[in-house]
C-alpha positions in Angstrom: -50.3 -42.2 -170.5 -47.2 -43.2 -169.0 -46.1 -42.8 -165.2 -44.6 -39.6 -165.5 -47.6 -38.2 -166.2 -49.3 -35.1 -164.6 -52.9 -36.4 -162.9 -55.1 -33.4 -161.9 -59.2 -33.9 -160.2 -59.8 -30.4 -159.0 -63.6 -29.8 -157.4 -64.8 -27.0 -155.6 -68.0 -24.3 -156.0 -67.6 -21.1 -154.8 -70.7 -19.0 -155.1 -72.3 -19.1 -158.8 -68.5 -20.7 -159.7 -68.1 -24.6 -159.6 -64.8 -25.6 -160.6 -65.1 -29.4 -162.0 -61.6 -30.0 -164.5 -60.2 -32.8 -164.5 -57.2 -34.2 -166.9 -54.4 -36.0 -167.7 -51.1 -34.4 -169.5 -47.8 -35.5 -170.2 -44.9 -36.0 -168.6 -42.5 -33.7 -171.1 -43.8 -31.1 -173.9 -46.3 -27.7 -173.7 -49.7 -28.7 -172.7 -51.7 -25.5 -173.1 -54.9 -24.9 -170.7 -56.9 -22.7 -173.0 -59.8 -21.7 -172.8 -62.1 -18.0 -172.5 -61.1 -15.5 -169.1 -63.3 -16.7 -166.3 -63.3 -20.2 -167.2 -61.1 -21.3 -164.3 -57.7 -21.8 -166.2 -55.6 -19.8 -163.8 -57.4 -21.1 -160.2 -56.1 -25.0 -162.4 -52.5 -23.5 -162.0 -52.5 -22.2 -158.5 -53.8 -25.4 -157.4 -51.1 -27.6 -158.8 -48.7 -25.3 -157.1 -50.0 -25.7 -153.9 -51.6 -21.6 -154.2 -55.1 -22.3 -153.8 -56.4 -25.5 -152.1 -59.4 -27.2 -152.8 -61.5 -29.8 -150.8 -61.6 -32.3 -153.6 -58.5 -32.2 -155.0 -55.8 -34.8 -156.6 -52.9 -33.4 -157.8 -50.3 -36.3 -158.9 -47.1 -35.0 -160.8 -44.6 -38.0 -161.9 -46.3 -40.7 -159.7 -45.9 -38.2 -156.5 -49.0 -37.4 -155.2 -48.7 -33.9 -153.9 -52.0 -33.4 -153.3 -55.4 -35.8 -152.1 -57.8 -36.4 -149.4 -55.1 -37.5 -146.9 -52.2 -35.1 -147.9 -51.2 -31.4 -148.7 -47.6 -30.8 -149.6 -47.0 -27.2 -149.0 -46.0 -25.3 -152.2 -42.4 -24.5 -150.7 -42.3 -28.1 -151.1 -43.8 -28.5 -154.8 -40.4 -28.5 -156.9 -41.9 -26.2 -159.6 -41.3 -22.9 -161.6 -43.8 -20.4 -162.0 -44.1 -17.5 -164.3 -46.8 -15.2 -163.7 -48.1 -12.3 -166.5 -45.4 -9.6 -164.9 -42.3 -10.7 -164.1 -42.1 -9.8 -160.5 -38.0 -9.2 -160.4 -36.3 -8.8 -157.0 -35.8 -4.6 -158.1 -32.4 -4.7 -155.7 -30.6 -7.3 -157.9 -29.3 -7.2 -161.5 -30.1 -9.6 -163.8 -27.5 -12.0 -163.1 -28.6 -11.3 -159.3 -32.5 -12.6 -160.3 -31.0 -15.6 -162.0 -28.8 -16.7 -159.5 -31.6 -16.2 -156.5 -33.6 -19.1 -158.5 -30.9 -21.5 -158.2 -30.6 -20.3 -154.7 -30.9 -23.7 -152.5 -32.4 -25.5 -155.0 -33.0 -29.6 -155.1 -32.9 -31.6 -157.8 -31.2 -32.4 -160.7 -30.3 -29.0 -162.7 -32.2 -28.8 -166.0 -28.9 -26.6 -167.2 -25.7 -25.0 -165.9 -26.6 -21.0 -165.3 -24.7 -20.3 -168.5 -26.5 -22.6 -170.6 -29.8 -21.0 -169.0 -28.3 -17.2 -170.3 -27.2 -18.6 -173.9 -30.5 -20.3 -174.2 -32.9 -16.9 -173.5 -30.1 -14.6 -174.7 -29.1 -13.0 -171.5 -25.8 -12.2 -171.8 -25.9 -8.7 -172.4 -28.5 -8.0 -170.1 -26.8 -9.8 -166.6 -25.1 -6.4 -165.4 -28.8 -4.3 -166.5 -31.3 -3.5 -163.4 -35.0 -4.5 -164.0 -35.8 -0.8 -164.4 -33.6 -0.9 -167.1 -35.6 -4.2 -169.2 -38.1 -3.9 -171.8 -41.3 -6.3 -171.3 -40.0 -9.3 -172.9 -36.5 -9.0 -171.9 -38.2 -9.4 -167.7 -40.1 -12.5 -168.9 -36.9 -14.1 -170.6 -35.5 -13.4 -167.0 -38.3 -14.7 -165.5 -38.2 -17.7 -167.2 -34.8 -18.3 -166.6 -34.6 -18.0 -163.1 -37.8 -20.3 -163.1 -35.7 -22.6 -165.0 -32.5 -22.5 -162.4 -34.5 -23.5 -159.8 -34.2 -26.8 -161.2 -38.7 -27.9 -161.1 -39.8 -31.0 -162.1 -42.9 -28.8 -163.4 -42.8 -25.4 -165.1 -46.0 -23.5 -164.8 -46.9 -20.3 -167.0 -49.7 -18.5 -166.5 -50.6 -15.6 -169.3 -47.0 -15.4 -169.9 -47.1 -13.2 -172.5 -50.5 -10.7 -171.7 -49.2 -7.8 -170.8 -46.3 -7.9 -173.9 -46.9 -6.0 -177.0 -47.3 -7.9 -180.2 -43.7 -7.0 -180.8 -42.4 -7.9 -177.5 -44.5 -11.3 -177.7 -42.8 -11.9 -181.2 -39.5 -11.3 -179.3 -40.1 -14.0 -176.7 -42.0 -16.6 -179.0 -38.7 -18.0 -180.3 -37.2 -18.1 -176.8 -40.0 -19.9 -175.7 -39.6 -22.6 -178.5 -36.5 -23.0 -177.7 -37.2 -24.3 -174.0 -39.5 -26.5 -175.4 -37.0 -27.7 -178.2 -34.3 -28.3 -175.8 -35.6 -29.5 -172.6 -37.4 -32.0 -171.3 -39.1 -30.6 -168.8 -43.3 -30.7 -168.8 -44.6 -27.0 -169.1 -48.5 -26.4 -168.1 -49.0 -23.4 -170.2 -52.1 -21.3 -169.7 -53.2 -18.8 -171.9 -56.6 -17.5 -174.0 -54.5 -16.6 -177.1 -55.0 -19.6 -179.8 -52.2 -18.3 -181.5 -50.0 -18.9 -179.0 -51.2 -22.4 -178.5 -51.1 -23.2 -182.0 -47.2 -22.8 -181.9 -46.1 -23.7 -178.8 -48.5 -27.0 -177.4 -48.2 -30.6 -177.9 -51.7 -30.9 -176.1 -54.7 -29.0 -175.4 -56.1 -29.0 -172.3 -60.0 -26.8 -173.4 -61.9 -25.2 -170.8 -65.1 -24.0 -170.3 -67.0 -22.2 -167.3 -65.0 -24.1 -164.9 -64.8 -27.6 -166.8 -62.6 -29.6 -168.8 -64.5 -30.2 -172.0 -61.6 -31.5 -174.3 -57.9 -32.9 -173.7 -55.4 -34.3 -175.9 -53.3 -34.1 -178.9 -53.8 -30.4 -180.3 -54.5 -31.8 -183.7 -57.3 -34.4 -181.9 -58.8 -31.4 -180.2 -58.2 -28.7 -183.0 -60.2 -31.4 -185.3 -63.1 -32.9 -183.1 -66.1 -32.1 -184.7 -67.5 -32.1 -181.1 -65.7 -29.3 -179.7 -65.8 -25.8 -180.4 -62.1 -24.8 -181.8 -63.2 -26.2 -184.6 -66.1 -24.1 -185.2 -64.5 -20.8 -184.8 -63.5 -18.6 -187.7 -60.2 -19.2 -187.4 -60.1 -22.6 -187.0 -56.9 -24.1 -187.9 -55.1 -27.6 -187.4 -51.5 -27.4 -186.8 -49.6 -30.7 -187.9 -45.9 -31.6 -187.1 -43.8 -33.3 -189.7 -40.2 -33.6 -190.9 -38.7 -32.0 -193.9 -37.7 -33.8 -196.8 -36.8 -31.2 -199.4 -35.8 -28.0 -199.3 -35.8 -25.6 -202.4 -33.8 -22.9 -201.8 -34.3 -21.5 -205.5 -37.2 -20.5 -204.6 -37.8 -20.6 -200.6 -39.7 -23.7 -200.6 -39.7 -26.5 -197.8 -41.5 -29.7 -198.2 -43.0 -31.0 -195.1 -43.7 -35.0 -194.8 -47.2 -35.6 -192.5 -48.7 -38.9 -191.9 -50.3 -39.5 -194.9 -49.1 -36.7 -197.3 -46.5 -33.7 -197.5 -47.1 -30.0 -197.7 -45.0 -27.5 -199.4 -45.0 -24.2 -197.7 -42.4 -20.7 -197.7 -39.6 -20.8 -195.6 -36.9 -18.6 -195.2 -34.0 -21.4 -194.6 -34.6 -25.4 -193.4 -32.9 -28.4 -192.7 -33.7 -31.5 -194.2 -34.5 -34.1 -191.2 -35.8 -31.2 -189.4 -38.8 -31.6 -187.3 -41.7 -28.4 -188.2 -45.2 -27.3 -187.8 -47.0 -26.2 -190.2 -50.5 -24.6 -189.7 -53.5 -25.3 -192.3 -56.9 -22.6 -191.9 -59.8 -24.2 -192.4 -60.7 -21.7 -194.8 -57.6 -22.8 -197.2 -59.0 -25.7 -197.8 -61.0 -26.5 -200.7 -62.1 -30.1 -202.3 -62.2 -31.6 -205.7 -64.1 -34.8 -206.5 -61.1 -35.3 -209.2 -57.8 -34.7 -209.5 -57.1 -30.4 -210.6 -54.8 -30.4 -213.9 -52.5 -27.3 -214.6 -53.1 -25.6 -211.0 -51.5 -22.7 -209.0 -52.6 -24.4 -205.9 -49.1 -26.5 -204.6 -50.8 -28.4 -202.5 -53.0 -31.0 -203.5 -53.8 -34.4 -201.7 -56.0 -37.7 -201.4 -57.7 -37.5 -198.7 -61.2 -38.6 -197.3 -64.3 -37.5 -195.2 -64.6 -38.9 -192.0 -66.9 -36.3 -190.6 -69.1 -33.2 -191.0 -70.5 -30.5 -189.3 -73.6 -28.2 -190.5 -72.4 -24.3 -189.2 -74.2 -21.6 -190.0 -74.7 -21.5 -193.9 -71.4 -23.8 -194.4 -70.5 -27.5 -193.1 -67.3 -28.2 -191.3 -65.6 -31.2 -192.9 -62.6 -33.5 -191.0 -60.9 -34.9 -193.4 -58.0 -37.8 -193.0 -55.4 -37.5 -195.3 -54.7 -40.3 -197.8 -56.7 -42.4 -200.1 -58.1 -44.4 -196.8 -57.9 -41.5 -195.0 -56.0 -43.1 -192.2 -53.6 -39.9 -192.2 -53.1 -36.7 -190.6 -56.4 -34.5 -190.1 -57.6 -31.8 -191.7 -60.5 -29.2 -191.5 -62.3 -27.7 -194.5 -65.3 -25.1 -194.6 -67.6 -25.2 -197.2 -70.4 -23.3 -198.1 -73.9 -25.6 -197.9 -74.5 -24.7 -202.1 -71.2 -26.8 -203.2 -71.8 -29.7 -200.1 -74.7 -30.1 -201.4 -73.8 -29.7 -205.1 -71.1 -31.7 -205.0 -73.1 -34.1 -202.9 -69.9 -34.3 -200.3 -70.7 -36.7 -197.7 -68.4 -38.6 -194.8 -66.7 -41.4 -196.7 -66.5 -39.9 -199.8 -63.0 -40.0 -201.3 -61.4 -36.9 -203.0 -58.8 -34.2 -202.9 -58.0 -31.7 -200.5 -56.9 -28.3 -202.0 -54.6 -26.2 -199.5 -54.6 -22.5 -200.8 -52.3 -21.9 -197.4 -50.0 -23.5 -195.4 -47.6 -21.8 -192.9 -44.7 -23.2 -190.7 -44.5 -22.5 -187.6 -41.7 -22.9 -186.5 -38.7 -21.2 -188.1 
């Protein structure tokens, strides 16, 4: 990990709660702290801001060490942005009002000019509205952009979009892309919506009754047979690639992975463009030999590097490519065709994909 990284060692017990997480993330990109309510994700965030101190603590953003046995730097001191689950806009000012108070005596190099923050959430025809006057999702996008104006070396988001409707979340999701798309900035993103993750994270940082069980690429997690996202029923892996064809005819984009391409629907996309695409578990089936004359548009060599008895199915990882050295993928199949087919890790064969969906449109 390189030395812009983000170093965290939390350790405290409080009552029946011991908080024990420790991890490493990135220093540009989502990295999502996931994980059920209770488990500690949020007391993570108020830590690293400088909210809630802890006796054992290292907290090391950028090779700054903000917080360790000898030091405490003050969170009016932490050059961060935090969104919280409501928006909690200054009601006396308008919306350009709220945006301008973030950049308010800020330090720092400016991540973007004020109107490159309102083309960038689409706040231009809100700046003159009062907050009384916002839906949910249009507060947030303010939120975020006066987080962004305050020009922080971290941007922390906690539950950003849990008290949104699934239409005002649908609203925001894009925005939110966007920010990742465009800047550089490291977001710590913490949320118990897998959905959300799924779309938005490079990494995966998976908690558990107060303790980091997993970190790392969301692909590596989403597909370690030792951790639990991959024995849920939704399990999923979400793979980034480029696109190399677009048919148009028919609404098609082809997206290259390491070791293979998927064709998925799309309404419009660039060739060159970078996409994720996002493969269920339960859309993928195997072959021993190549399928003839299919419906299925998706078909690839791929191998089985590891397998998982659950319940009455096994949870396959499968690498992509004939060695599969490629891009991983999950498959559930029921314990009649494992054993019929007598699948077993190393076994060479095809992976089936029923479904694949971009992500990112």
């Amino acid at each position: 990990m390189s030395e812009d990284a983000i170093r965290v060692r939390l350790r405290e017990r409080r009552g029946a709660f011991t908080l024990d997480a420790a991890f490493v993330a990135p220093g540009r990109g989502v990295t999502a702290i996931f994980g059920p309510s209770g488990s500690g994700k949020t007391t993570v965030l108020r830590c690293i801001a400088g909210l809630h101190r802890v006796a054992q603590g290292h907290v090391e953003v950028g090779g700054e060490v903000w917080q360790d046995a000898a030091r405490f730097r003050p969170v009016h001191h932490r050059p961060i942005g935090y969104v919280f689950q409501e928006a909690s806009l200054f009601t006396h000012l308008d919306v350009r009002g709220n945006l301008l108070f973030g950049a308010r005596g800020a330090g720092g190099e400016a991540l973007l000019s004020f109107e490159q923050a309102v083309a960038l959430l689409g706040l231009a025809p809100l700046l003159d509205r009062a907050p009384s006057g916002l839906s949910g999702g249009e507060r947030q996008r303010v939120a975020i952009g006066r987080a962004l104006l305050s020009r922080p070396r971290l941007l922390l988001m906690d539950e950003p979009l849990s008290a949104l409707d699934r239409a005002a979340r649908e609203e925001i999701l894009p925005f939110l892309e966007q920010v990742h798309a465009r800047l550089s900035l490291p977001i710590l993103y913490v949320t118990h919506d897998m959905s959300e993750v799924e779309r938005l994270a490079d990494e995966i940082v998976l908690m558990e009754r107060g303790r980091v069980i997993g970190a790392g690429p969301l692909a590596r997690i989403q597909s370690d047979p030792d951790l639990p996202l991959m024995r849920a029923r939704d399990a999923a892996v979400s793979l980034e690639g480029e696109i190399i064809a677009f048919d148009s005819a028919y609404g098609l984009a082809t997206l290259a992975v390491a070791g293979g391409a998927f064709i998925a629907p799309a309404p419009h996309a660039r060739v060159g463009e970078r996409r994720r695409l996002r493969i269920m578990a339960g859309d993928v089936s195997l072959a021993l030999s190549a399928p003839a004359d299919s419906t299925i548009l998706n078909i690839s060599p791929a191998r089985i590097l590891d397998a998982r008895p659950s319940g009455d199915h096994m949870i396959a990882v499968l690498g992509l490519g004939a060695d599969g050295a490629g891009a991983h993928l999950i498959a559930r199949v029921t314990r009649r065709s494992w054993d019929h087919l007598r699948l077993a890790p190393g076994l060479s064969l095809y992976a089936q994909v029923k479904g694949a969906a971009l992500e990112r449109v």
